[in-house]
Phi, psi and omega in degrees: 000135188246110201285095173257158169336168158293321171303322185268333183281355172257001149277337198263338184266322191293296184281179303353291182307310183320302218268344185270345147300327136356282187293314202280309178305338146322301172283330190264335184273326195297326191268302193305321188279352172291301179271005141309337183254343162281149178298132157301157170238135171201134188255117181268143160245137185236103150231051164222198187223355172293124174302330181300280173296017153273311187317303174324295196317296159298338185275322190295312174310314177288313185316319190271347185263347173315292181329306188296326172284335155304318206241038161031061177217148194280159143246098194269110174240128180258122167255116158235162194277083190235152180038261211266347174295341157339295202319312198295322178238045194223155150254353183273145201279316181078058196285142174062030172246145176306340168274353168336117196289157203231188184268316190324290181309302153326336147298323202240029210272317187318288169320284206297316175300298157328324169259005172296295161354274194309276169328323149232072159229299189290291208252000149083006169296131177283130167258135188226148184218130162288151173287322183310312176293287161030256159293335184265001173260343172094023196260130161306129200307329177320344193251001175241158189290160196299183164080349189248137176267163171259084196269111192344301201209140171261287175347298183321305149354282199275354167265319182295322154324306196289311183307358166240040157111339184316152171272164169263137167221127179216119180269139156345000000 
C-alpha cells in the first residue's frame, strides 16, 4: 500500500478537481454551441375560422423571427392549414362548404393574403394546407395560393414536426 505525501495528495486532489472542472466546462460550452448552431423550430397551427385570430397569427410569426434575427439564430417556421384554416389560403368564398367565407374574412382577405405572401416569399416560412380538408370541398389545387404545399393530413404533418423537435404553437 502506498502512502502519499501531504504535498503529492494536495497535487493529486488539486487536478482532480481541475479536470473534473475541465470536463464540465467542456461538455456545457459543446451543449451551449450545439444549440447555437441548430435552428429554433417552431410549427404554427391554424384550424379555426376567426380573422382577427389568424391576423395574431401572422404577427406573432413575424414576431418571433424578428426576434431569432436580433439574436442572430437562424429559424425554421413552419404554418399549417387544417379545416377551417382552408379559409385563410384561398380567394375562392367556398360557397356550400362548412368554410364559407363571411364578411369579417372579405375585409380583410387582401391584408391577410398580402403578410401570408410576404412570409413565405420574404421570410422563408414553409406552408401547409391538409389536403384532405381540401379534397374534401372539391377545391381545385389551382385556388390555393402559390407558395403553399399539400400535405396528406395536416394534424399528421404537426406530429411529425413536433417529433423532430418543432415547439407547437396555436394562438388563442
Amino acid at each position: 500500500m502506498r502512502v502519499l505525501s501531504a504535498s503529492n495528495l494536495i497535487r493529486s486532489t488539486r487536478f482532480s478537481i481541475f479536470a473534473a472542472l475541465f470536463a464540465m466546462l467542456t461538455l456545457g460550452f459543446s451543449s451551449l454551441a450545439q444549440a447555437a448552431d441548430d435552428a429554433a423550430k417552431v410549427v404554427y397551427h391554424v384550424d379555426f375560422k376567426n380573422p382577427t385570430r389568424y391576423s395574431a397569427t401572422l404577427t406573432s410569426i413575424n414576431n418571433i423571427l424578428n426576434y431569432y434575427d436580433s439574436q442572430l439564430m437562424d429559424a425554421d417556421v413552419q404554418l399549417v392549414f387544417v379545416g377551417y384554416g382552408l379559409r385563410f389560403v384561398t380567394d375562392d368564398d367556398l360557397k356550400g362548404t362548412p368554410y364559407v367565407a363571411d364578411k369579417a374574412l372579405n375585409a380583410r382577405r387582401a391584408e391577410l393574403k398580402g403578410r401570408l405572401m410576404t412570409l413565405i416569399k420574404v421570410r422563408d416560412v414553409k406552408v401547409w394546407l391538409c389536403d384532405k380538408t381540401r379534397s374534401d370541398v372539391d377545391l381545385p389545387k389551382s385556388k390555393v395560393y402559390p407558395g403553399i404545399q399539400m400535405t396528406p393530413s395536416g394534424v399528421a404533418k404537426i406530429a411529425i414536426l413536433e417529433s423532430e423537435g418543432y415547439s407547437y404553437l396555436k394562438i388563442q
